[in-house]
C-alpha positions as MATLAB code, in Angstrom:
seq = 'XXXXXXXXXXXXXXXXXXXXXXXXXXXXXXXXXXXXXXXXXXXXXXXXXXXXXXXXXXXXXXXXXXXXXXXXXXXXXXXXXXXXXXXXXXXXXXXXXXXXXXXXXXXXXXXXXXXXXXXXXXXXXXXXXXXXXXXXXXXXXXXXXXXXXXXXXXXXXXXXXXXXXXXXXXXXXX';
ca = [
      35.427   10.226  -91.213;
      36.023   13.861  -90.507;
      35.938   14.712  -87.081;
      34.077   17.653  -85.485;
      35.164   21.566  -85.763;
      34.136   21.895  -82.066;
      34.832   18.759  -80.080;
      34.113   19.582  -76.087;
      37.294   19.284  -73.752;
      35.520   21.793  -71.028;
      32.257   22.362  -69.995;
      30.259   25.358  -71.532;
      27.462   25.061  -68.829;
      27.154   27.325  -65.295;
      24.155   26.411  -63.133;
      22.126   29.730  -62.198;
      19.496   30.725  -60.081;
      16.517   31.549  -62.022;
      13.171   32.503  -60.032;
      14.397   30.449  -56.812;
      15.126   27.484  -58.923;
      18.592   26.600  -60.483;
      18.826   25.944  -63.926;
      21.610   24.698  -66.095;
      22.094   26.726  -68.554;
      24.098   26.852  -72.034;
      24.801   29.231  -74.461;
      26.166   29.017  -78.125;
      26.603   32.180  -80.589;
      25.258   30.935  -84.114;
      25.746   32.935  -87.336;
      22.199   34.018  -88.958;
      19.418   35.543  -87.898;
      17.167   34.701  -84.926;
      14.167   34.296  -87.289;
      16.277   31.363  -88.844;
      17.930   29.915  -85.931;
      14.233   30.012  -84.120;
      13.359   27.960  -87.387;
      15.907   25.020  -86.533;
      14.912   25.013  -82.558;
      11.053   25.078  -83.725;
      10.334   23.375  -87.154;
       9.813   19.892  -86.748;
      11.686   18.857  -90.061;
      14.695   21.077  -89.323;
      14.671   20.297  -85.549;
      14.670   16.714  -87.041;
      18.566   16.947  -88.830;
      20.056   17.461  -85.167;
      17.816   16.044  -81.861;
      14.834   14.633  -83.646;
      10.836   15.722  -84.044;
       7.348   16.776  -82.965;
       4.210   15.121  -84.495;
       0.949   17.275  -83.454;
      -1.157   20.570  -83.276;
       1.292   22.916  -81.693;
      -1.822   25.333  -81.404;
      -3.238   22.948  -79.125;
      -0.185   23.676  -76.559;
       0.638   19.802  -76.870;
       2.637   17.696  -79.079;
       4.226   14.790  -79.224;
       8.445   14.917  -79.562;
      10.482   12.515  -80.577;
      14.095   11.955  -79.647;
      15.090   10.314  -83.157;
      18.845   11.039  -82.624;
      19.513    8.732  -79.754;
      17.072    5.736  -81.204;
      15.859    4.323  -84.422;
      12.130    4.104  -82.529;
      11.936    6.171  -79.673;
       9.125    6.524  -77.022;
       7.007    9.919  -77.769;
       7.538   12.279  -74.880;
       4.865   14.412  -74.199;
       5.849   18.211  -74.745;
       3.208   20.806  -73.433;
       4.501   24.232  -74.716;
       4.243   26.661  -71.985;
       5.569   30.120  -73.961;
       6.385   30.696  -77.380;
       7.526   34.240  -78.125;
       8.825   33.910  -81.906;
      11.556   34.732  -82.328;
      12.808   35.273  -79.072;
      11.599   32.804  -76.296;
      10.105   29.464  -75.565;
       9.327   26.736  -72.926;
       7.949   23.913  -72.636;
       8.004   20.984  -70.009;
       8.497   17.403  -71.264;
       7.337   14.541  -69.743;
       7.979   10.589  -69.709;
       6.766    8.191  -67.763;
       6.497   10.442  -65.138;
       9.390   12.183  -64.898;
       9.371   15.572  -66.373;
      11.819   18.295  -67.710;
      11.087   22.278  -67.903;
      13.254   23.317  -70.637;
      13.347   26.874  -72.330;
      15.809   29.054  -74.893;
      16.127   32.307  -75.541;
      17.182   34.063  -78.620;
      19.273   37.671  -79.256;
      20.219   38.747  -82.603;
      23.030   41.370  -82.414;
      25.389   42.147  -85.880;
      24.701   38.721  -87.872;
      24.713   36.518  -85.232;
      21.970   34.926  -82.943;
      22.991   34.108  -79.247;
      21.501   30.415  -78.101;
      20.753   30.518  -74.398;
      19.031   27.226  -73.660;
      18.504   25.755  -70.388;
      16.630   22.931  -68.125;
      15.499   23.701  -64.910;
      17.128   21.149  -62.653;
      15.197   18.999  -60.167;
      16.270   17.552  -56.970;
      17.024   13.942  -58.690;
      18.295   15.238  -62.260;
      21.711   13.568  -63.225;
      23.278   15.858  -64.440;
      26.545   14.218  -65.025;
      24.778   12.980  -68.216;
      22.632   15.792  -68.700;
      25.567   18.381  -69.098;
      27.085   16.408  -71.774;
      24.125   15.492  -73.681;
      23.226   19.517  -73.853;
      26.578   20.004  -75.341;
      26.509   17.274  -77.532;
      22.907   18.518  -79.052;
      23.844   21.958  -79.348;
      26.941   21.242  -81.151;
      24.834   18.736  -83.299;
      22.790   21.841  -84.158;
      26.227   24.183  -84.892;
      27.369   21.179  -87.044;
      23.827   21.262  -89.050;
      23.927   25.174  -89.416;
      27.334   24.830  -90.883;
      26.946   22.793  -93.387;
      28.659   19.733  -91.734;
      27.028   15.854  -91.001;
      26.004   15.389  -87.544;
      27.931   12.542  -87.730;
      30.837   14.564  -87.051;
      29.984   14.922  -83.659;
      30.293   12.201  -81.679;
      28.967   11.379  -78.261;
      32.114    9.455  -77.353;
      33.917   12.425  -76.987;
      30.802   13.973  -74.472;
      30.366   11.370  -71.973;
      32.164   10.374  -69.848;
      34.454   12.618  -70.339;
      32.606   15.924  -69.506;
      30.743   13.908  -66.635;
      32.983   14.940  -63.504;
      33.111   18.609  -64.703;
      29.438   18.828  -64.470;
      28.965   16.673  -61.101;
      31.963   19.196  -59.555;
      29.458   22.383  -61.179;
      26.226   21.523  -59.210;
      28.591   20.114  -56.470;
      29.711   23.661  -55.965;
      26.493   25.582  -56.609;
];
């Protein structure tokens, strides 16, 4: 099996203070234009190859999402979309059985290549000894997909557990 081009051994994550609130936030530079990259983050089929789906009337500001890539039958989150700025900015907060996640990205498209900032606005009893990981796993899913290469290729085994004390040390400290 070939093995992933960008396997994790540190953390690519700071936490910053955003309106008051911290955030963890991400960033990845992808080749291509924003216009396309927006297209994988947005589409439901191409959001489908690396974190899974949305079934719905996005006009509505509601849909239902689907996290196929962690189970064969997942439970629909709710997604209410709270700013979509094409191609440039969204947000949206998720929700599950009560507990709920504010997530946004932001797109910049400067000499053939887009910059990915994507982050989650962290609550009081978010884990993110998980979370960290399982952003870095998904957005190297999504490199993987852009370049051509089976999502297989990245594997969560090499995410968690091992990037789990590097991001309990990074909210420890902020």
């Amino acid at each position: 099996m070939e093995r992933a081009m960008t396997e994790r051994t540190e953390i690519t994550g700071t936490v910053a203070d955003l309106n008051g609130e911290p955030h963890l936030v991400l960033s990845r530079t992808l080749d291509g234009r924003a216009s396309d990259v927006w297209l994988d983050l947005t589409d439901s089929d191409r959001l489908g190859r690396w974190i899974g789906h949305w079934e719905g009337d996005p006009s509505s500001g509601t849909v239902q999402f689907f996290m196929t890539a962690e189970a064969n039958d997942p439970r629909p989150e709710r997604c209410t979309i709270l700013q979509c700025d094409p191609p440039r900015r969204f947000a949206c907060e998720t929700s599950v059985e009560g507990d709920a996640w504010y997530l946004w990205f932001e797109l910049a498209e400067a000499g053939g290549t887009t910059t990915l900032t994507f982050g989650q606005r962290l609550n009081p009893t978010d884990d993110v000894g998980s979370i960290g990981p399982g952003w870095e796993y998904y957005l190297d899913r999504l490199e993987a997909v852009r370049a051509g290469r089976d999502t297989s290729t990245v594997a969560w085994g090499d995410y968690f557990p091992a990037l789990q004390p590097a991001y309990l040390r990074l909210v420890a400290s902020g």
